[in-house]
C-alpha positions in Angstrom: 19.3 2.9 9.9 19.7 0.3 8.2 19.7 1.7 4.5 20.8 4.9 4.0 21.0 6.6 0.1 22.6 10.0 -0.2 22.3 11.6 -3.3 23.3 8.7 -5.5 23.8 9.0 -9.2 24.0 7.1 -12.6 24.7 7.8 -16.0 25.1 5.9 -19.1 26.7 7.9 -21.8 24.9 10.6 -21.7 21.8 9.9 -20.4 21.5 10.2 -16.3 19.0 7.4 -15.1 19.1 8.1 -11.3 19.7 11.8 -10.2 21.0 12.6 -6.9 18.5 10.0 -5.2 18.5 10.0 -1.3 16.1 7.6 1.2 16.8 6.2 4.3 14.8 2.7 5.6 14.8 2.0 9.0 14.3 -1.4 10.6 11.1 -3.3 10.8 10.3 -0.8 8.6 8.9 -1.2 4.6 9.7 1.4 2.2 8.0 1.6 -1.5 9.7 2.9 -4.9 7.0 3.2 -7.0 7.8 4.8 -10.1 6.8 4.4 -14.2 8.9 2.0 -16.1 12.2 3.2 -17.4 12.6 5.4 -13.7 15.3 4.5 -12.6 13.9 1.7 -9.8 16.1 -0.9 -11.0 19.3 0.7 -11.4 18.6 2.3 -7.9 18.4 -1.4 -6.6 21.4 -2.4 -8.7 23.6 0.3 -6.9 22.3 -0.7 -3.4 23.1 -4.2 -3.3 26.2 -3.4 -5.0 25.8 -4.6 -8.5 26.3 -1.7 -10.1 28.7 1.5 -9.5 27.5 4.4 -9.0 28.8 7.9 -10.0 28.3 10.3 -7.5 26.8 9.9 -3.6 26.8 7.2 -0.9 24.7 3.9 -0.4 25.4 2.7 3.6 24.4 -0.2 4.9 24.1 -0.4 8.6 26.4 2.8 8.6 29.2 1.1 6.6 30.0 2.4 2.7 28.4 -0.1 0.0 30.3 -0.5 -2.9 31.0 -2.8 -6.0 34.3 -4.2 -4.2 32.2 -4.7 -0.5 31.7 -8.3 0.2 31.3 -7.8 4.1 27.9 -6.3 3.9 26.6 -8.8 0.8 25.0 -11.0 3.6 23.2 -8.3 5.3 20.9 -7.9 1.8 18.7 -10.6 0.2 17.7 -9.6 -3.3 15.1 -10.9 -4.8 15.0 -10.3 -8.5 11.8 -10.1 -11.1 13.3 -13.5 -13.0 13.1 -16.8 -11.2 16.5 -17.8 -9.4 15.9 -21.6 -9.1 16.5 -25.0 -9.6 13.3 -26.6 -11.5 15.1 -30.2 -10.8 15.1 -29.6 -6.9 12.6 -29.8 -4.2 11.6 -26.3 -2.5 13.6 -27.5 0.6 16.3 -28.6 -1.8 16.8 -25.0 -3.0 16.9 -23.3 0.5 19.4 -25.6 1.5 21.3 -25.3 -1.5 21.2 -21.4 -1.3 21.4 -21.9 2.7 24.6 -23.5 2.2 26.3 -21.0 -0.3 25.7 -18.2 2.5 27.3 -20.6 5.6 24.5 -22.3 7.4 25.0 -25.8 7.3 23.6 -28.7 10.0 21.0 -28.1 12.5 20.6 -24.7 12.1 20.6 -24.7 8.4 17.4 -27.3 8.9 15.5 -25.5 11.1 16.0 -22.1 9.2 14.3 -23.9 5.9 11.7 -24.8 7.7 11.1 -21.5 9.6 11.2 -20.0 6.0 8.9 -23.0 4.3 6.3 -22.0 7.1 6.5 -18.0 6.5 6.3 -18.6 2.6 3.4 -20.9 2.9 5.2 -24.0 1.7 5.5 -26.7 4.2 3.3 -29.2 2.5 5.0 -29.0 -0.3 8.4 -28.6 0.7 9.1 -31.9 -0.6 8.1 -31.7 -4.4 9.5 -30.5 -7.3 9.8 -26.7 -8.2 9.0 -27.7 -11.9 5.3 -28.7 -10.5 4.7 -25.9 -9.1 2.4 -23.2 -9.9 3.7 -19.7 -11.2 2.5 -18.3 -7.8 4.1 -20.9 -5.6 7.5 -20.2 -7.3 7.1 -16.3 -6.7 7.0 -17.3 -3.3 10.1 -19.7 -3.1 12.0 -17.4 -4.8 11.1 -14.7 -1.7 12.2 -17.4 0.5 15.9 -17.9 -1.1 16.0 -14.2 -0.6 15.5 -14.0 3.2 17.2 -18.0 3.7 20.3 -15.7 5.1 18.4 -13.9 8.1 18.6 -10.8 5.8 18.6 -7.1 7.9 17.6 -5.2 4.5 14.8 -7.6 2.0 14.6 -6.4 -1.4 11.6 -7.4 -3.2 11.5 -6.1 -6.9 7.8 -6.9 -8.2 7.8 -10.2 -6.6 4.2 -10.5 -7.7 4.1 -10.2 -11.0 2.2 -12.7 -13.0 0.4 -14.5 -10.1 -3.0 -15.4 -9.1 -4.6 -13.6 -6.1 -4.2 -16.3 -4.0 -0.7 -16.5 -4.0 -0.6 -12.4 -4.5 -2.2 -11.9 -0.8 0.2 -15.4 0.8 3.5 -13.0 -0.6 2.0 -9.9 1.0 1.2 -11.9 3.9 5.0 -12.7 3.9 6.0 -9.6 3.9 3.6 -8.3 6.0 5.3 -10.9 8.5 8.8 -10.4 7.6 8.3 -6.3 8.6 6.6 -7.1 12.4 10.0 -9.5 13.0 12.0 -6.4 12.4 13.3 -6.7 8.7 13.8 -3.8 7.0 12.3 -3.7 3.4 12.6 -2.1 0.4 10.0 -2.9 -2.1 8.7 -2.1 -5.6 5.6 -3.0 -7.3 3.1 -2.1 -10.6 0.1 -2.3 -8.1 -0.6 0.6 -6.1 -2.8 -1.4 -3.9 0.3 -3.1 -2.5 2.2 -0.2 -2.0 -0.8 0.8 0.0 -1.2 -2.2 1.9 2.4 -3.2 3.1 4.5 0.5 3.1 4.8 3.1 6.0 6.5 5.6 3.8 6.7 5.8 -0.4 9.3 7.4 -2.5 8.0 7.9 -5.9 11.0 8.3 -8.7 10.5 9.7 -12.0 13.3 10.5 -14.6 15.1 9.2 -11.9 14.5 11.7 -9.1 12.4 11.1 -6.1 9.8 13.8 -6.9 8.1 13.2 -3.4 8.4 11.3 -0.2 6.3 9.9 2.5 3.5 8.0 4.2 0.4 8.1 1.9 -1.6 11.1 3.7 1.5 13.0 4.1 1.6 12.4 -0.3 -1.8 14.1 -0.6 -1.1 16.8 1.8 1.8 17.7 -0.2 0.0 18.0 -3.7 -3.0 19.8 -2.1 -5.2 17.2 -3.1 -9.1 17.2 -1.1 -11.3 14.4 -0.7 -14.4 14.0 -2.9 -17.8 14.0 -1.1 -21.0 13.1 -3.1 -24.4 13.2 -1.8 -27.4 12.4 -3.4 -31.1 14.1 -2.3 -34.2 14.6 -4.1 -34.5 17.7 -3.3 -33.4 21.4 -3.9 -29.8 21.5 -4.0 -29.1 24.7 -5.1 -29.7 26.6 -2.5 -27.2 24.6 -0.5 -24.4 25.0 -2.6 -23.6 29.0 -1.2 -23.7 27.9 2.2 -21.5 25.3 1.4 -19.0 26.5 -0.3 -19.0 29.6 2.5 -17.3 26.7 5.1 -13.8 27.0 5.7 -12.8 23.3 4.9 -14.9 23.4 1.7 -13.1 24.3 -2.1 -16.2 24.0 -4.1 -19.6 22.7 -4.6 -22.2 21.9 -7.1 -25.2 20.1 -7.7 -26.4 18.5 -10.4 -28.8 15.2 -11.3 -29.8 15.2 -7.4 -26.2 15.3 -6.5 -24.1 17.3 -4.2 -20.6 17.4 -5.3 -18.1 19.0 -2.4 -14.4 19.0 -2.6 -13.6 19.4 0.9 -10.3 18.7 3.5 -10.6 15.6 5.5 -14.2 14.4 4.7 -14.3 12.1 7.5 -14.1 14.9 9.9 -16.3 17.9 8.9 -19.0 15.9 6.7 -20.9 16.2 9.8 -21.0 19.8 9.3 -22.3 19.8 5.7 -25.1 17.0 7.0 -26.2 19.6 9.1 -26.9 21.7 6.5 -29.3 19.6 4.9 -31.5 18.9 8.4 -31.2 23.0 9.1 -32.6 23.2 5.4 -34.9 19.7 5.7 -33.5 18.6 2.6 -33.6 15.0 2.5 -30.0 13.1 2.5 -30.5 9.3 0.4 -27.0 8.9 0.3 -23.2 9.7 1.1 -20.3 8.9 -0.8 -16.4 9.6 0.6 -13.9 9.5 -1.8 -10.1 9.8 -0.1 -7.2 10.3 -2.6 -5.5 7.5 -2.6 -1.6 6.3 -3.9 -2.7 6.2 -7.8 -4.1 9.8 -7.4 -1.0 10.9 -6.1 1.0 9.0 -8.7 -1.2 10.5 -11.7 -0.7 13.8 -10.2 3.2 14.1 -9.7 3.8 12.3 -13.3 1.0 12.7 -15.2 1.0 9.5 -16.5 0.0 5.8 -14.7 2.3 3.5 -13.1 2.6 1.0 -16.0 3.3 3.5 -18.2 
């Protein structure tokens, strides 16, 4: 592994913000902490890379104890902060050398790592002009690329896309997208489920600073029960379906109403075939289908009872 967190804990005062937190990401792998603000997700990352002590637990880096005081496994993390770490007066290329340099590449191979990472980040044509023209999306993305400059095993990316247009939004997820297929593990946090759906295998989702549940995104529903949604529209009699129905195995209820069928089923994909029958057994007409799958937010709602940007 190359992250491993075992029951790590924090507390200011009197108040505990993370609680006996454990997760493990392996490489080439993308893990998501999602959580409300005020969760814990920041202090989490604090204590990973280092920043910040912890009170109780262990943080391991490639097997190797993390702490305040350990400088060895610094270059094995790039961080990659909310707030902007760059020089407006310097050139993209200017700043990835500069930040190259502070981490020990220098000459031929500091040059053709800038470039490698001007090419994943989207920035080659302008590698050349100043960071104070650029846009607010194509400085989100230079600041991803001071992050993973080093050759990083571990990539943290805390909301890197906060405040940009979509353009740039999909070039960053793109990124990482890229980064995870070359074998760099990633820990990421976002506001926008979407992303958490796009780019992680697995999720942790923290609240009150716990992880209240773990895992990839079907193995999230399966754990709160949740069914998917199907909705089929006919013109005519629906009622008399609705027994039969709710008689199959897979279905947890049914209704009609406004030339609607309404089923709350397990994995709609697979057995809607079944219900269809149904309706030719009964030759009731079928206008329309409609699968809803549970997805992240649903989850989310469900385990915290409020929304992510809460």
């Amino acid at each position: 592994m190359i992250l491993e967190c075992k029951s790590i804990r924090k507390r200011f005062g009197d108040h505990t913000v993370v609680d006996d937190v454990s997760f493990y990401i392996a490489p080439g792998e993308t893990y998501g902490l999602l959580g409300p603000n005020g969760a814990g997700k920041t202090t989490t990352i604090s204590i990973v890379c280092g920043l910040l002590g912890k009170d109780g637990g262990e943080v391991l880096i490639k097997g190797q104890q993390m702490n305040t005081g350990t400088v060895s496994l610094r270059s094995a993390i790039g961080y990659v902060p909310q707030e902007i770490a760059l020089y407006p007066e310097l050139s993209a290329r200017e700043n990835l050398v500069f930040f190259g340099r502070l981490q020990g590449f220098k000459g031929p191979q500091l040059k053709r790592r800038v470039d490698e990472v001007l090419d994943v980040i989207g920035l080659a044509d302008r590698a050349d002009d100043l960071v104070a023209e650029f846009s607010g999306g194509m400085t989100r993305r230079l600041n991803i690329g001071v992050g993973m400059t080093h050759r990083p095993e571990l990539l943290i990316l805390d909301e890197p896309t906060v405040g940009v247009d979509p353009q740039s939004r999909n070039a960053i997820l793109g990124a990482v997208e890229r980064l995870a297929t070359e074998g760099m593990a990633v820990l990421y946090t976002t506001h926008y489920m979407e992303e958490a759906e796009r780019l992680c295998n697995r999720v942790g989702i923290i609240d009150h600073g716990s992880v209240i549940a773990e895992g990839t995104q079907r193995d999230l529903v399966r754990q709160i029960g949740q069914l998917d949604r199907v909705t089929i529209e006919s013109p005519g009699a629906l009622s008399p379906l609705v027994e039969q129905i709710e008689a199959l195995t897979f279905v947890s209820t049914a209704s009609a109403k406004e030339g609607q069928l309404r089923v709350l089923l397990r994995d709609g994909g697979r057995n809607l075939t079944r219900i269809l029958h149904l309706f030719e057994d009964n030759d009731v007409e079928v206008r329309g289908v409609q699968i809803d799958v549970p997805d992240l937010e649903a989850v989310f709602l469900h385990l915290t009872g409020r929304a992510l940007r809460d």
